[in-house]
FIBAVO-738994 format. One record per residue (C-alpha): residue in one letter; x, y, z; residue number from 1. Coordinates in nm, 4 decimals. Layout:
("A",(X,Y,Z),NUM)
...
END
This chain:
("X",(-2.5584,-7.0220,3.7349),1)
("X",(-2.8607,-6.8985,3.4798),2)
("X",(-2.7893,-6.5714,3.6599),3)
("X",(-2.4014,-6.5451,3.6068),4)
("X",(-2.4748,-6.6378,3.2557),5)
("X",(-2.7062,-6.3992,3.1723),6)
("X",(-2.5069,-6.1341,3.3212),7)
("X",(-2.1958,-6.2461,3.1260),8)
("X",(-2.3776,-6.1967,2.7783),9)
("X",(-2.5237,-5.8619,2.8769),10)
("X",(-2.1906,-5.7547,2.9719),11)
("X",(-2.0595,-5.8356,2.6426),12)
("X",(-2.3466,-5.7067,2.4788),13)
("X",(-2.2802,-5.3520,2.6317),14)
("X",(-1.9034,-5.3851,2.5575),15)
("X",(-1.9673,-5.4828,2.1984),16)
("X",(-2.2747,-5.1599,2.1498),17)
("X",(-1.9624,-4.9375,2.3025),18)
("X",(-1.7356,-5.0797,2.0663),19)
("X",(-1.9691,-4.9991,1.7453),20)
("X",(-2.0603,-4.6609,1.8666),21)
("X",(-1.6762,-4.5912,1.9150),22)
("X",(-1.6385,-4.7464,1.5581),23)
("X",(-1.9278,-4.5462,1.4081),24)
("X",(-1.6896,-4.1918,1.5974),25)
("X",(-1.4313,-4.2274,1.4447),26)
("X",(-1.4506,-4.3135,1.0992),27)
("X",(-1.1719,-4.3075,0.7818),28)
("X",(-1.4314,-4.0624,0.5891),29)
("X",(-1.5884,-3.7692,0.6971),30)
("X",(-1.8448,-3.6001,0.5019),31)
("X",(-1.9092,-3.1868,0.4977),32)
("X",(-2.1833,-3.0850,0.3273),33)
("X",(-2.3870,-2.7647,0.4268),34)
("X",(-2.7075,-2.9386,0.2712),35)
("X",(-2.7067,-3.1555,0.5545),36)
("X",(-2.6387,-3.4528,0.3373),37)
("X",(-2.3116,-3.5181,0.5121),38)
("X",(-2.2118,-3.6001,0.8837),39)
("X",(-2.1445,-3.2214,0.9582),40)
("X",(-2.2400,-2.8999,0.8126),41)
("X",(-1.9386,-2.7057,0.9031),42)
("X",(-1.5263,-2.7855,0.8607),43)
("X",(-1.4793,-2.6765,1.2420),44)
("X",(-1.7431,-2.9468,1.3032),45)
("X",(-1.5738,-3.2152,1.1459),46)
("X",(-1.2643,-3.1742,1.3637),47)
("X",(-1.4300,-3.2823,1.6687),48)
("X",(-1.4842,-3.6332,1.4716),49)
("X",(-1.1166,-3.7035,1.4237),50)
("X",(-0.9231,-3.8723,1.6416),51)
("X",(-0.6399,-3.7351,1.8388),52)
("X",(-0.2733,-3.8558,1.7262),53)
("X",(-0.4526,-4.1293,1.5278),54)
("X",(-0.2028,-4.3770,1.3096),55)
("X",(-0.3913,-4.3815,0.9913),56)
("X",(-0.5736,-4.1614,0.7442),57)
("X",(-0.9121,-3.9757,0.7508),58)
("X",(-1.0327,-3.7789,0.4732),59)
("X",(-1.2527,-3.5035,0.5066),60)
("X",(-1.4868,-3.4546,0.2007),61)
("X",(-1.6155,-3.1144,0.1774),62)
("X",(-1.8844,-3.0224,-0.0737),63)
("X",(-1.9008,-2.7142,-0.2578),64)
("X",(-2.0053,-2.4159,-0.0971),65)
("X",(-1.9118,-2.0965,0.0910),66)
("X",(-1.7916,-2.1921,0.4449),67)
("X",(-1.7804,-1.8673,0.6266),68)
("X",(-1.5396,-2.0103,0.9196),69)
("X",(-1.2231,-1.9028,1.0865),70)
("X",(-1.0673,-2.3217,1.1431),71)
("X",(-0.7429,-2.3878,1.3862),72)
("X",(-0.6594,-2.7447,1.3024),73)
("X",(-0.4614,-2.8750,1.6742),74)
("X",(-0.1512,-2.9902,1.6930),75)
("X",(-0.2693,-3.3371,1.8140),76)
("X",(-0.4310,-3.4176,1.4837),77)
("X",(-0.2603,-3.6018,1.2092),78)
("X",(-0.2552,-3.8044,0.8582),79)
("X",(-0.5605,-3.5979,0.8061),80)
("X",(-0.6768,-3.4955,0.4288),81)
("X",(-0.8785,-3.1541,0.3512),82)
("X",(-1.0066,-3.2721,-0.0550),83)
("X",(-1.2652,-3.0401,-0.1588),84)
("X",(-1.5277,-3.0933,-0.4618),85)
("X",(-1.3828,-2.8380,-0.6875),86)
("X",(-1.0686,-2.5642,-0.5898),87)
("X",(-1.3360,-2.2903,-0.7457),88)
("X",(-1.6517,-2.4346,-0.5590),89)
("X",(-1.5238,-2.5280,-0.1967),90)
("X",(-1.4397,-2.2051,-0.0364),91)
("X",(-1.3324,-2.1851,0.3025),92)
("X",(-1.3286,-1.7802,0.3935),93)
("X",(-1.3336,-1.5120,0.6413),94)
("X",(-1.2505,-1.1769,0.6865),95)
("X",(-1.0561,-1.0881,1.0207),96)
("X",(-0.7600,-0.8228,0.9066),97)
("X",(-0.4682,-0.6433,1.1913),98)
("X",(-0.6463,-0.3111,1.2570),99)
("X",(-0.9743,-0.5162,1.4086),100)
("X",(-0.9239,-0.4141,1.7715),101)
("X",(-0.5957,-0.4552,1.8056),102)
("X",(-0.5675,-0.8100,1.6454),103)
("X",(-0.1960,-0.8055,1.4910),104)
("X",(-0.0661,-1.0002,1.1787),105)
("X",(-0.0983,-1.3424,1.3721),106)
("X",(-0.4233,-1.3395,1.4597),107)
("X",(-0.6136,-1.2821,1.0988),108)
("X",(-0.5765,-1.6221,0.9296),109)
("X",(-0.8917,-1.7731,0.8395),110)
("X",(-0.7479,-2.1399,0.8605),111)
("X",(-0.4433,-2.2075,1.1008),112)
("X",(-0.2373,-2.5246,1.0732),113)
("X",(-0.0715,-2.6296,1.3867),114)
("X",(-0.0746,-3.0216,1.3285),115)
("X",(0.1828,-3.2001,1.0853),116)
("X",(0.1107,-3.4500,0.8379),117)
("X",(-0.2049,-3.2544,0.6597),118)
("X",(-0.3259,-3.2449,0.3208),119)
("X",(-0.5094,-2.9882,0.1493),120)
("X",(-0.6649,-3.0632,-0.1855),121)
("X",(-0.8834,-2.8632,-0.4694),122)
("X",(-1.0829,-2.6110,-0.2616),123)
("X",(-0.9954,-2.2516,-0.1694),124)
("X",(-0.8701,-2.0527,0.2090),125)
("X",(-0.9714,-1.7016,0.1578),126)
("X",(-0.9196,-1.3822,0.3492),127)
("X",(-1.1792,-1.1351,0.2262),128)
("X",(-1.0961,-0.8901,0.4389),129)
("X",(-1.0858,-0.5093,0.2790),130)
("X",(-0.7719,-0.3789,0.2210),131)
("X",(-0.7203,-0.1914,0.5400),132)
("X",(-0.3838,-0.3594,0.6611),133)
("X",(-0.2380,-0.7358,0.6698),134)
("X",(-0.5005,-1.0115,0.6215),135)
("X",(-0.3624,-1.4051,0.6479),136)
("X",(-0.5721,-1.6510,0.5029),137)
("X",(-0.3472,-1.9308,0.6008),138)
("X",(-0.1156,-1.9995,0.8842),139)
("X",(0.0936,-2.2883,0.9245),140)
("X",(0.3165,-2.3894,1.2016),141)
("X",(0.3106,-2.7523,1.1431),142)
("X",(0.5544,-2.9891,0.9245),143)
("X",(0.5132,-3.1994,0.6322),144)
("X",(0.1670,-2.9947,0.5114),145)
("X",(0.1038,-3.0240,0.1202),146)
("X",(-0.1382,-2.7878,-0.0555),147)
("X",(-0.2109,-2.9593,-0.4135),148)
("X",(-0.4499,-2.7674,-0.6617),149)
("X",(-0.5720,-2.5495,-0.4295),150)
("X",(-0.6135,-2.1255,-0.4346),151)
("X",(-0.5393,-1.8801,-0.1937),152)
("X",(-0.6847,-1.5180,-0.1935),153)
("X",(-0.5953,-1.2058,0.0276),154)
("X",(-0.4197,-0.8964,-0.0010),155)
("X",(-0.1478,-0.8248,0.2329),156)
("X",(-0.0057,-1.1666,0.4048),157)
("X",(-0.2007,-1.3755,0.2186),158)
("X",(0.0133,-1.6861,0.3413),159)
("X",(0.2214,-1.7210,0.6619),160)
("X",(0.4792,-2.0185,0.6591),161)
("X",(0.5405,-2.0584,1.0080),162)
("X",(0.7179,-2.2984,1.1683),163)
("X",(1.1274,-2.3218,1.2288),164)
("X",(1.1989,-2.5904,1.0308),165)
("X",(0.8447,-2.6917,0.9239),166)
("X",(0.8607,-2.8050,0.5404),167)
("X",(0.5700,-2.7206,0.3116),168)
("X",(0.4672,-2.8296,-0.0137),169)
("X",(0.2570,-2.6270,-0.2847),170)
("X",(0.1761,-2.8148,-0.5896),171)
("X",(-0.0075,-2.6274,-0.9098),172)
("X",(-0.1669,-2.3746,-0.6707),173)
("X",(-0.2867,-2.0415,-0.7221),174)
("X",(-0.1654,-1.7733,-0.5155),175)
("X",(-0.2414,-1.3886,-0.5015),176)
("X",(-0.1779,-1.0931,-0.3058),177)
("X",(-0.0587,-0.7861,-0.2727),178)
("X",(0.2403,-0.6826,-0.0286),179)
("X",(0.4507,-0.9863,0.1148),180)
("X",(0.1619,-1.2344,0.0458),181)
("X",(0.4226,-1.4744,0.1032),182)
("X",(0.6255,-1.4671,0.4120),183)
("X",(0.7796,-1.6622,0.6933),184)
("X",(1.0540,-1.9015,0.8330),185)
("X",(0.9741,-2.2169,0.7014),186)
("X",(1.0815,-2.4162,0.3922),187)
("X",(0.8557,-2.3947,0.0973),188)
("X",(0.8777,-2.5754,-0.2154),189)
("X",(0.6497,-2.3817,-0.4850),190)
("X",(0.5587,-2.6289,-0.7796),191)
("X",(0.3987,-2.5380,-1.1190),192)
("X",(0.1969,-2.2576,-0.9318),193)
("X",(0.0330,-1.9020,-1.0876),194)
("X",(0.1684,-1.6042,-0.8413),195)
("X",(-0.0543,-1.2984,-0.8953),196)
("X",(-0.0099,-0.9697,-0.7630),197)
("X",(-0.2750,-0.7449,-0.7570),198)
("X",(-0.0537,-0.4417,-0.6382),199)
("X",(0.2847,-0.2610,-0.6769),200)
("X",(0.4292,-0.3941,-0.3901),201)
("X",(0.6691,-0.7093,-0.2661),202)
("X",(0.5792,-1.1048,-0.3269),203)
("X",(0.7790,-1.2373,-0.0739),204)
("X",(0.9001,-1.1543,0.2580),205)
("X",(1.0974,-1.4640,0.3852),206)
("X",(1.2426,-1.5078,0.7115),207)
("X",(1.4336,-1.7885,0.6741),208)
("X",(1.7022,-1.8715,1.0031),209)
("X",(2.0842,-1.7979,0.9403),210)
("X",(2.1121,-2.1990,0.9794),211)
("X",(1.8222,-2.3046,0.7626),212)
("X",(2.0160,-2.3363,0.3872),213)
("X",(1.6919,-2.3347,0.1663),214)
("X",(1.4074,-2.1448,0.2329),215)
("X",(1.1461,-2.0730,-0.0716),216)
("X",(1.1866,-2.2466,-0.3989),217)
("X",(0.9797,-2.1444,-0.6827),218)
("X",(1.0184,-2.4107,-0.9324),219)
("X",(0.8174,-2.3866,-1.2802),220)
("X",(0.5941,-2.0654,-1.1373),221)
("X",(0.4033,-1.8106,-1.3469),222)
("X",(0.4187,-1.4658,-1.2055),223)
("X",(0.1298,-1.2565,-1.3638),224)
("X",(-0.0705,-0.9031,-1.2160),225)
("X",(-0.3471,-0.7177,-1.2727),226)
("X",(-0.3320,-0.4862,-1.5738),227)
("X",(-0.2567,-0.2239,-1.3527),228)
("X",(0.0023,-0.3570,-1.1796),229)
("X",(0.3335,-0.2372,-1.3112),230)
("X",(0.6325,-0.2523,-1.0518),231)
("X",(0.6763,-0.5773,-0.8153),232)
("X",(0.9805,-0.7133,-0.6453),233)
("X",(1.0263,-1.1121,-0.6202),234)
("X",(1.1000,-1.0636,-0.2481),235)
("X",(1.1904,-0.8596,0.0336),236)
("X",(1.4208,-0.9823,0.3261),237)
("X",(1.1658,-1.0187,0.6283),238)
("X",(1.4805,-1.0890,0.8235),239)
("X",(1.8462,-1.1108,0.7036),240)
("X",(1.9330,-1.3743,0.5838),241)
("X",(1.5776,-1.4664,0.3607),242)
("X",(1.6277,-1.7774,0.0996),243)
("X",(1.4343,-1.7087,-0.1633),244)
("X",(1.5019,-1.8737,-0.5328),245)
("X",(1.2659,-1.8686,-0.8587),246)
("X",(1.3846,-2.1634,-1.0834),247)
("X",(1.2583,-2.2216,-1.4342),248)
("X",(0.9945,-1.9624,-1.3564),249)
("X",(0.7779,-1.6861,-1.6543),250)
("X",(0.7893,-1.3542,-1.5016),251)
("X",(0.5659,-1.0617,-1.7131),252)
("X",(0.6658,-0.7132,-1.7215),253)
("X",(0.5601,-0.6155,-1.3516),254)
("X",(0.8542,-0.7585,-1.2386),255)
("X",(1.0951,-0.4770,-1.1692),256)
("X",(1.4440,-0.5029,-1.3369),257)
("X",(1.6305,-0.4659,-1.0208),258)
("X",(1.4217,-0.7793,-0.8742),259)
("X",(1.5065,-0.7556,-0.5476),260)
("X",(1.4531,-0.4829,-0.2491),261)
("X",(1.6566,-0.4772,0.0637),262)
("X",(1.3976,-0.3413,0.3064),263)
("X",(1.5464,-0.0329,0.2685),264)
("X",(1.8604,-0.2118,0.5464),265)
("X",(2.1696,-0.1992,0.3195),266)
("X",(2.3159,-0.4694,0.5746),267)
("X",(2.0582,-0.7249,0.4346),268)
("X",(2.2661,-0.7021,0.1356),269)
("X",(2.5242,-0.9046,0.3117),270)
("X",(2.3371,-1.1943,0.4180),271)
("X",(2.0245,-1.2463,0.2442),272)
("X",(2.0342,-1.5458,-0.0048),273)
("X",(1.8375,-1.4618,-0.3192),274)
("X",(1.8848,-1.6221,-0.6691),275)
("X",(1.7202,-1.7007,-1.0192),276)
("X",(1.8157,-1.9521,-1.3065),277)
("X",(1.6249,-2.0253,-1.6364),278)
("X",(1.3872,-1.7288,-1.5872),279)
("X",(1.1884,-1.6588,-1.9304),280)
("X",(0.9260,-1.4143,-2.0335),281)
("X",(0.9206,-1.0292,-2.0112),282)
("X",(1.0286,-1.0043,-1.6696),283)
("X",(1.3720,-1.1723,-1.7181),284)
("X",(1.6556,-0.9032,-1.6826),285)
("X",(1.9104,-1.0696,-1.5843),286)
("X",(2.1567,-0.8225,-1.6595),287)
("X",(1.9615,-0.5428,-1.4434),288)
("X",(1.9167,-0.7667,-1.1245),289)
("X",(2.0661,-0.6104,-0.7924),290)
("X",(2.4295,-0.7267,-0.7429),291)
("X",(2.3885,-0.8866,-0.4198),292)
("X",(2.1156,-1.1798,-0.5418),293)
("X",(2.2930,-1.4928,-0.7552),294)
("X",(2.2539,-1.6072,-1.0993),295)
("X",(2.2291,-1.9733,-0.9434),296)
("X",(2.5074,-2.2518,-1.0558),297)
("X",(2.3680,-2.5980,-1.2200),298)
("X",(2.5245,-2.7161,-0.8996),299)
("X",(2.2636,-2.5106,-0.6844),300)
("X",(1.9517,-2.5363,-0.9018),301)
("X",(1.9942,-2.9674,-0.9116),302)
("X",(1.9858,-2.9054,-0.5198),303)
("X",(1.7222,-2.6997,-0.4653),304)
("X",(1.5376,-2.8941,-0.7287),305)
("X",(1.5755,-3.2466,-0.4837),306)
("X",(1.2985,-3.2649,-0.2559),307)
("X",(1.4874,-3.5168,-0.0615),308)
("X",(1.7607,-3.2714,-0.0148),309)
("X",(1.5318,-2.9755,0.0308),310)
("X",(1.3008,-3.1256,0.2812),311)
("X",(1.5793,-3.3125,0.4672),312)
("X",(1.7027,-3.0426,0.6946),313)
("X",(1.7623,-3.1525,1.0653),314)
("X",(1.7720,-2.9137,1.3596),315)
("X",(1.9592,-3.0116,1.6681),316)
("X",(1.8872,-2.9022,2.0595),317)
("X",(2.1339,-2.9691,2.3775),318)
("X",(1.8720,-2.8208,2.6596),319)
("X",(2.2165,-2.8312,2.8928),320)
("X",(2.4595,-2.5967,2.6549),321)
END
């Protein structure tokens, strides 16, 4: 009886160490520090402590510091949130760019976001690559991802929105480029962020489907270049029927009076979905803009100013049609 008794509590022993080693895994905060003062030195190392498809929130703290890593964040992670010390001091970087053996647009970003629910706060995704062709420092294919006080550096294809129907959120970012260093499918919202091109060239290049109704909204931007900088369009149709608005937004004087380019494809003209209201600033010429892009209605600006409405469109799939 002793026997069976003994047994019992060292059975329950083991299951309660396994239990506080599991506990200790997977924690709520994570800690990056390259000083060694945190639980990992690296971002990519921190992923492995996060739980897959986990129902509540882990933040990842990362320290200042130069993290030269190129970071795909799976698909089975979730309610995860990316806050760095400072958006100046945390920088995650590399430097991967198209003509690298081959590599192509999609394969450059330095961090890739394939899981939903993510949050990215006060720390930088940079792709230092030289200008020698297009560069992505992020990639996102997942839905519901916010980006709040954060900066984003490249040249060409600085950020891919990915993702049919993925919905993205930018709040008082900074943003830079130089040729389409915006550009993709999905749904953007663009809050109180600084736009700077650092070229004569295109800011975005949107390729938003013929049944998505609102693809980039620029609400309360500032559009600024380098000194040298003298001729940029707001956008370019990536595909036809690009959504691309700039609401309440300060354009300088780089910002060409026509405003908008049709990728030299006059039949873009027909379909692509391009608009402005309540632009101010030197780059505001409204009577000069290309006939084909809208002066928006009240009735159009209060919608694409409703995040509920903006972020609320549904796709629909009959696998037997």
């Amino acid at each position: 009886m002793k026997l069976r008794i003994l047994s019992a509590l060292l059975l329950c022993t083991l299951i309660f160490s396994a239990s506080s080693a599991a506990a200790d895994k997977w924690k709520h905060d994570i800690y990056v520090a390259q000083d060694g003062s945190g639980d990992y030195t690296s971002v990519a190392e921190a992923l492995e402590g996060i739980r897959a498809f986990m129902d509540y929130t882990v933040t990842v703290h990362i320290k200042d510091g130069t993290y030269k890593e190129k970071i795909v964040i799976p698909s089975w992670l979730k309610n995860v949130e990316f806050i760095g010390e400072s958006p100046e001091g945390t920088v995650i970087t590399f430097d991967h760019h198209a003509n690298i053996d081959n590599m192509g647009t999609f394969r450059t970003y330095t961090v890739k976001v394939e899981a939903s629910d993510v949050t990215f706060r006060n720390l930088t995704i940079e792709n230092n690559a030289p200008q020698l062709g297009q560069a992505v420092a992020l990639h996102t294919e997942g839905d519901r991802i916010r980006f709040i006080n954060c900066r984003f550096l490249g040249n060409q294809d600085t950020i891919y929105t990915g993702g049919i129907n993925a919905r993205l959120f930018f709040d008082k970012c900074y943003i830079e480029g130089t040729t389409d260093f915006i550009f993709g499918p999905a749904t953007a919202y663009f809050k109180d962020c600084d736009i700077y091109s650092k070229r004569d060239s295109y800011i975005t290049a949107a390729s938003t489907p013929a049944d998505v109704e609102i693809g980039y909204v620029f609400d309360n931007c500032t559009l600024k270049a380098a000194p040298e900088v003298k001729k940029v369009y707001l956008g370019r149709p990536w595909r036809p029927y690009a959504h691309t608005v700039f609401i309440n937004c300060e354009m300088d004087s780089h910002i060409l009076p026509a405003g908008w380019h049709n990728w030299r494809n006059p039949d873009n003209e027909k379909t692509a979905r391009y608009g402005e209201y309540g632009t101010r600033g030197p780059g505001e010429n409204a009577s000069s803009r290309v006939e084909w892009a809208s002066r928006l209605t009240p009735e159009q600006v209060a919608k694409c100013l409703d995040l509920s409405k903006v972020f609320s469109q549904v796709s629909t799939w009959n696998p037997v049609d």
